[in-house]
C-alpha positions in Angstrom: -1.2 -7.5 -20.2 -3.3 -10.2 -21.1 -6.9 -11.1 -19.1 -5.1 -13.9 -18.5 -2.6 -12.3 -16.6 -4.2 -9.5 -15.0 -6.1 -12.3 -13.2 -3.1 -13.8 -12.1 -2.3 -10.7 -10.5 -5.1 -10.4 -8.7 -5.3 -13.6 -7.5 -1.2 -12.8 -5.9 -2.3 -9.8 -4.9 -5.3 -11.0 -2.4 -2.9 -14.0 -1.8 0.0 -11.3 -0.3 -2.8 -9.2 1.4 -4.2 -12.0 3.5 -0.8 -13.1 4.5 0.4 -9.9 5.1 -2.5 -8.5 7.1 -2.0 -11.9 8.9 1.1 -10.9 10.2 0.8 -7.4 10.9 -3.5 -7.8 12.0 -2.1 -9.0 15.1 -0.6 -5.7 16.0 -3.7 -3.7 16.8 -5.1 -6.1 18.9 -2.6 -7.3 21.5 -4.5 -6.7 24.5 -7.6 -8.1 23.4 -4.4 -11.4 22.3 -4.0 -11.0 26.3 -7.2 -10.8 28.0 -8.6 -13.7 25.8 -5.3 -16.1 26.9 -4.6 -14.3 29.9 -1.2 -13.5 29.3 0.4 -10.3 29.5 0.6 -7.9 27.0 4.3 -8.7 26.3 4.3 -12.1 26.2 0.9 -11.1 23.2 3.6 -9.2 21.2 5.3 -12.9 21.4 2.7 -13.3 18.8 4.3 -10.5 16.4 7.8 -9.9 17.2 8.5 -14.0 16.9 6.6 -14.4 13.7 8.9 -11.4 12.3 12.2 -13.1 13.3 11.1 -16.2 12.0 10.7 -14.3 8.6 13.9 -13.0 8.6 15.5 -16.0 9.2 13.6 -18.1 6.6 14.1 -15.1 4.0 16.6 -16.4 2.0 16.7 -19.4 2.5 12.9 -21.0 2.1 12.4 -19.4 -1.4 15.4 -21.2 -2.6 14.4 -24.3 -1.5 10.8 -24.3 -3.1 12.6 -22.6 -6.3 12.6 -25.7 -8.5 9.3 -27.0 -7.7 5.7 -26.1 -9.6 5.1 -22.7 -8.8 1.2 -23.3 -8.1 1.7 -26.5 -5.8 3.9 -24.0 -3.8 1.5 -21.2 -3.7 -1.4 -23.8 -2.8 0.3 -25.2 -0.4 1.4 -21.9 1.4 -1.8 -20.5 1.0 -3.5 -24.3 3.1 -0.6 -23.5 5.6 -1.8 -20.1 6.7 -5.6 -21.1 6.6 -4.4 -24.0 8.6 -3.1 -22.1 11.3 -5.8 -19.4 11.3 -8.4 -22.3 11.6 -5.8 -23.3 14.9 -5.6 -19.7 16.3 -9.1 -19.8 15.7 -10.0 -22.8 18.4 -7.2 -22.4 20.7 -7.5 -22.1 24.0 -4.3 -22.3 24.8 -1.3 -19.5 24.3 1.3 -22.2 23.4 -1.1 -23.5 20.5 -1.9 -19.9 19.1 2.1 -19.3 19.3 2.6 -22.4 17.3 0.1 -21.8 14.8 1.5 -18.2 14.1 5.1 -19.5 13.8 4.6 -21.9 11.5 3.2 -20.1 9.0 5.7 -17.6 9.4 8.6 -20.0 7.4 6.0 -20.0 4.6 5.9 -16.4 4.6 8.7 -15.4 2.3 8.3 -18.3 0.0 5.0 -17.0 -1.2 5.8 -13.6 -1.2 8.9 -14.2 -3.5 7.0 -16.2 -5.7 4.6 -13.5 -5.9 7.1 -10.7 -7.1 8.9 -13.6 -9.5 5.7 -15.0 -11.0 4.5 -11.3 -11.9 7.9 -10.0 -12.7 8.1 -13.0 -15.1 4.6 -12.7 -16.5 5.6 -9.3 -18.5 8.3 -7.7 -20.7 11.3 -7.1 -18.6 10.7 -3.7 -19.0 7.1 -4.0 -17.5 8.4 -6.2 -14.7 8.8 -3.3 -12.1 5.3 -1.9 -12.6 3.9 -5.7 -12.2 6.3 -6.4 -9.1 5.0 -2.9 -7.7 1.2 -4.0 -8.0 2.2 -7.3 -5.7 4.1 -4.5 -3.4 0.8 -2.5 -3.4 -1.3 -6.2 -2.2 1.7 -6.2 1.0 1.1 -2.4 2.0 -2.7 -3.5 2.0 -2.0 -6.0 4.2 0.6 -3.9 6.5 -1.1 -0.1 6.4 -5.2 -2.0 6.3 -4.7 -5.0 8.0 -4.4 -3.3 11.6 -7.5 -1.6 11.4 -9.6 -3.9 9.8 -8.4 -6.5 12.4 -9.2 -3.5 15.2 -12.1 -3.0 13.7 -13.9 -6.4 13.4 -12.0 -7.4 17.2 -13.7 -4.5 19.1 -17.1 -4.8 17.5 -17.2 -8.4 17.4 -14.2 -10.9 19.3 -10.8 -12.5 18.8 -12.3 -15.7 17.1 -13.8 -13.8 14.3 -10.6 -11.9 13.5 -8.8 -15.1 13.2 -11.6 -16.4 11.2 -11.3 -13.3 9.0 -7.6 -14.0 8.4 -8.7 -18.2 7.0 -11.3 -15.9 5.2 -8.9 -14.1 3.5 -6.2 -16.8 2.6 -9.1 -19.5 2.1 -10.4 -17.4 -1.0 -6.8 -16.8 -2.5 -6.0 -20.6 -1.6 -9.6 -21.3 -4.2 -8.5 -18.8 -6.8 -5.1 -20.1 -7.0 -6.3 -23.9 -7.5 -9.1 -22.9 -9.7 -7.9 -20.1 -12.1 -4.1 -20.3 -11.7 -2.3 -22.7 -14.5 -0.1 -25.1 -13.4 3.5 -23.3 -14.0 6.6 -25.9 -13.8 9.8 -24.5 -13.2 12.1 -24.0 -16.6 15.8 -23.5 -16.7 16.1 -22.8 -12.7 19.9 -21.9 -11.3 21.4 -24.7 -9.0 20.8 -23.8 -4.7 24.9 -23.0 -5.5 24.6 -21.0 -8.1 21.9 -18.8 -6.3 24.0 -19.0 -3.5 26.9 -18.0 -5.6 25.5 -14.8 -5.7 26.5 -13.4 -2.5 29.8 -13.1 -3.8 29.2 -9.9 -5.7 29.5 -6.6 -4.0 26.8 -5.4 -5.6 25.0 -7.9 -4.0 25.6 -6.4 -0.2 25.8 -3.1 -0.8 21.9 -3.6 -2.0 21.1 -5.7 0.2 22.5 -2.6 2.7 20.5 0.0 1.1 17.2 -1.8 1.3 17.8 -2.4 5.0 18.6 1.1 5.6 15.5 2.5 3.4 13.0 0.2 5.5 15.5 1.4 8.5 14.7 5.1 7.5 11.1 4.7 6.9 9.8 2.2 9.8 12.2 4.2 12.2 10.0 6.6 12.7 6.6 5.5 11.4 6.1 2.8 14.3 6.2 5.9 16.6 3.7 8.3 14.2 0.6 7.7 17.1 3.1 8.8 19.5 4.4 11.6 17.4 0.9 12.7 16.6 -0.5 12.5 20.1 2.4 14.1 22.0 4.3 16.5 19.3 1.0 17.6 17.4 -1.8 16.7 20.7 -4.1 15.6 18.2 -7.3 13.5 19.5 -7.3 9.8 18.8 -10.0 10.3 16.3 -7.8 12.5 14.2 -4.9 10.2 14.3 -6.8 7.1 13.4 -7.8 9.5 10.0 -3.8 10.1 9.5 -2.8 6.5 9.8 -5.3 5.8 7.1 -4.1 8.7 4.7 -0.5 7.6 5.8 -2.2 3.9 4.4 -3.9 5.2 1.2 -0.9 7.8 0.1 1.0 4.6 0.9 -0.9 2.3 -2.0 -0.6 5.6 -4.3 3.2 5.6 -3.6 3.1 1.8 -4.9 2.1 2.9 -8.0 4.1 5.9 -9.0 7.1 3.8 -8.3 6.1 1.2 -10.8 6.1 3.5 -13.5 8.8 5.5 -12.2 11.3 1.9 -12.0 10.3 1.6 -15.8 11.9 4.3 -17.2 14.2 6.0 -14.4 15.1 3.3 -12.4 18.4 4.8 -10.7 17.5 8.4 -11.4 14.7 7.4 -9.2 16.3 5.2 -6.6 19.2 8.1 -6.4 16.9 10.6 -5.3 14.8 9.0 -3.0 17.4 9.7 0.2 16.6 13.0 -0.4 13.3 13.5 -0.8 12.2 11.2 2.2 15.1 13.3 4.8 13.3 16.9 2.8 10.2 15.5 3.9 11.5 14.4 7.7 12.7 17.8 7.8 9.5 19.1 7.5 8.5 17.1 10.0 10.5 18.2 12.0 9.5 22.0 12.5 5.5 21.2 11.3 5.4 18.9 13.9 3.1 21.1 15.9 0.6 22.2 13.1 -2.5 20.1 12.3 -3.3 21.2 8.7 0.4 20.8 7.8 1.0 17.5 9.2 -1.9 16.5 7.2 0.2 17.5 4.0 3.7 15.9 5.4 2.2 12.6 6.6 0.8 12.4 3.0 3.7 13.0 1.2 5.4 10.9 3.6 2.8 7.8 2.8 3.4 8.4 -0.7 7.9 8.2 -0.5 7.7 5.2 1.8 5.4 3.4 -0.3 7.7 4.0 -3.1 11.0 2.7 -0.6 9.5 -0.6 -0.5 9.4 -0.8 -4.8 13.2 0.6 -4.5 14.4 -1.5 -2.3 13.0 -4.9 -4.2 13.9 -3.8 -7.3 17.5 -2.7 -6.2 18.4 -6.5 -5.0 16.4 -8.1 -7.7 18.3 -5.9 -10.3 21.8 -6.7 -8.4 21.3 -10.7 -8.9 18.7 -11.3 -11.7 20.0 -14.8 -12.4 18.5 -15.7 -8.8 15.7 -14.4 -8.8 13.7 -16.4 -6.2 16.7 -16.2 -3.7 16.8 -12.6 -4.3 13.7 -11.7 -3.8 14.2 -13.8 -0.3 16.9 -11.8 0.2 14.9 -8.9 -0.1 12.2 -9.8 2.5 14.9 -10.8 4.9 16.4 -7.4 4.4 12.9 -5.7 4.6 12.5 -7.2 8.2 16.1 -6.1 9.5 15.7 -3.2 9.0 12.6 -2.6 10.5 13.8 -4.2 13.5 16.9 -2.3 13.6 14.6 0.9 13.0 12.0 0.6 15.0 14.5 -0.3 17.9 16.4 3.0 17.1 13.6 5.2 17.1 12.6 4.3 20.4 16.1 4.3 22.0 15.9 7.8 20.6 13.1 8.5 21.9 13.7 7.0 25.6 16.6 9.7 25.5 16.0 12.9 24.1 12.3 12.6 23.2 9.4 11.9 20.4 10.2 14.6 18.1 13.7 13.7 18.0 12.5 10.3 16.7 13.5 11.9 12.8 17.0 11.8 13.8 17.0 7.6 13.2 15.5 8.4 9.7 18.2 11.2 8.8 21.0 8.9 9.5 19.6 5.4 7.9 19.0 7.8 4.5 22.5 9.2 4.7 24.0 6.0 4.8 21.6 5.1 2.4 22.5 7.6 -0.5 26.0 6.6 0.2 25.3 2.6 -0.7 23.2 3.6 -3.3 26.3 5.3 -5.0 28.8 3.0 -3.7 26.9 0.3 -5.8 26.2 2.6 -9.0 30.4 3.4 -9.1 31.2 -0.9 -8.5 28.5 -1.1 -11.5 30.8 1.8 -13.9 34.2 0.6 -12.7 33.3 -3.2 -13.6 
């Protein structure tokens, strides 16, 4: 890879972990979000659960639109949306106003985090394109496994504001790297909004987009309930789970990684066997639930597989529609956030039930019906 272009990723890699850790920073601090607006502590997770549906929503749709146009007056122009509205969260004294300025960004969202995957993906050989989409991945599990406690972090030892002023940080220097270092990069030879659109009629098409809601199903199922699981299955102090959400964070990036090199040269071998090796791992789980020292070991491994879903699960819409690739990659995002919605809603349904250890259960069945999409798309691809 040329200098060039290793400082192109860089640049979209801060840009995806300062909107990223945006969007999930929020998490950590909700009732800090209440005391300083005086709301309650559910009408705070307004401030999350509306800025996710929003993404969803905009998924495919806002990439596709912004597909034909300069891909650095797009990325500058996200970029000056979120510092906008972190300079507005910022000074607001009002909950209405800090709603707003979260929402809005929110439709910007997938455009620039398409365009990140397409611009690196498009910036190598097409056999290098996995490992360059999988460093962009690794800049969006920054911002999703670091952003929560950096935003706890800086909250609690300092206030609200200066969270909010760390998120404009954040996007401010990726907005100044983009419009200094990036080269202009009109569109060539893009695909009509109908042809894009033209690929949803391929069944490979949905039973991808399946799989890569059920492999975010499988993984965020049961990982939005890990500080319960820790805390009530393994009684472990709150010191010793903030350690395991950061080795859950830093196997995580290392998962990122493997799956990069591992998409260049056994993309399906790879893909296939995921299902399996995420439910061996939730089996262990399972019956080391109990054991400090071994939960150390399984959340590891764990952090390591589910940072490796997120690399399948792009590359196995991408690779189903690669004459659309801006759509797909919206496509992607849109799937991402279903399926952590339908997972996370799963888990603790589950858990409401029969109880936290149980929570596994929503992770066994997403990766069964996983495998069986994965396949079902492999035998369309043999038969066609």
């Amino acid at each position: 890879m040329s200098r060039q272009n290793q400082l192109l990723m860089w640049i979209l890699i801060i840009g995806v972990f300062g909107i990223l850790t945006t969007e999930m920073g929020v998490i950590g601090i909700l009732p800090f979000v209440a005391d300083h607006f005086h709301v309650s502590v559910s009408q705070a997770g307004l401030l999350v659960s509306l800025f996710a549906l929003v993404v969803a929503g905009s998924g495919p749709t806002m990439p596709m639109l912004f597909s034909g146009i300069n891909r650095k007056k797009v990325m500058l122009l996200v970029l000056g949306v979120f510092v906008l509205g972190n300079i507005v969260s910022l000074f607001a004294t009002n909950f209405a106003v800090a709603l707003i300025a979260r929402v809005v960004p929110a439709f910007f969202h997938p455009i620039y985090c398409s365009l990140a995957f397409t611009t690196a993906a498009a910036s190598v050989s097409k056999e290098e394109a996995p490992k360059a989409v999988s460093k962009i991945i690794m800049g969006v599990s920054a911002g999703m496994v670091l952003g929560v406690p950096i935003t706890s972090f800086i909250t609690s030892h300092a206030s609200y504001e200066m969270a909010m002023l760390f998120f404009a940080v954040v996007n401010a220097v990726a907005f100044l790297a983009t419009w200094l270092w990036v080269p202009s990069m009109p569109v060539q030879d893009q695909p009509s909004y109908r042809e894009q659109v033209f690929v949803l009629k391929k069944a490979t098409v949905w039973l991808s987009i399946a799989a890569a809601i059920l492999i975010n199903a499988a993984v965020f199922g049961v990982y939005s309930y890990l500080s319960e699981y820790l805390k009530t299955v393994t009684n472990m102090s709150w010191d010793a789970i903030s350690f395991m959400l950061v080795l859950y964070g830093a196997a995580n990036l290392i998962g990122n990684f493997a799956a990069g090199k591992l998409l260049t040269r056994y993309a399906f071998r790879s893909i296939a066997v995921f299902p399996f090796a995420l439910g061996a791992v939730y089996i262990l789980l399972f019956f080391l639930g109990h054991f400090v020292v071994a939960m150390s070991f399984v959340v590891f491994l764990w952090g390591i597989l589910a940072g490796m879903g997120t690399n399948y699960g792009q590359y196995w819409i991408a690779s189903a529609a690669p004459e659309a690739p801006d759509f797909a990659n919206g496509l992607f995002l849109t799937s991402a956030n279903v399926g952590t919605t339908i997972g996370t809603a799963a888990g603790g349904f589950l858990i409401s039930a029969i109880g936290t250890q149980y929570v596994v259960f929503v992770g066994y069945l997403a990766l069964i019906l996983c495998a069986a999409f994965i396949f079902m798309r492999n035998r369309t691809e043999s038969t066609s």
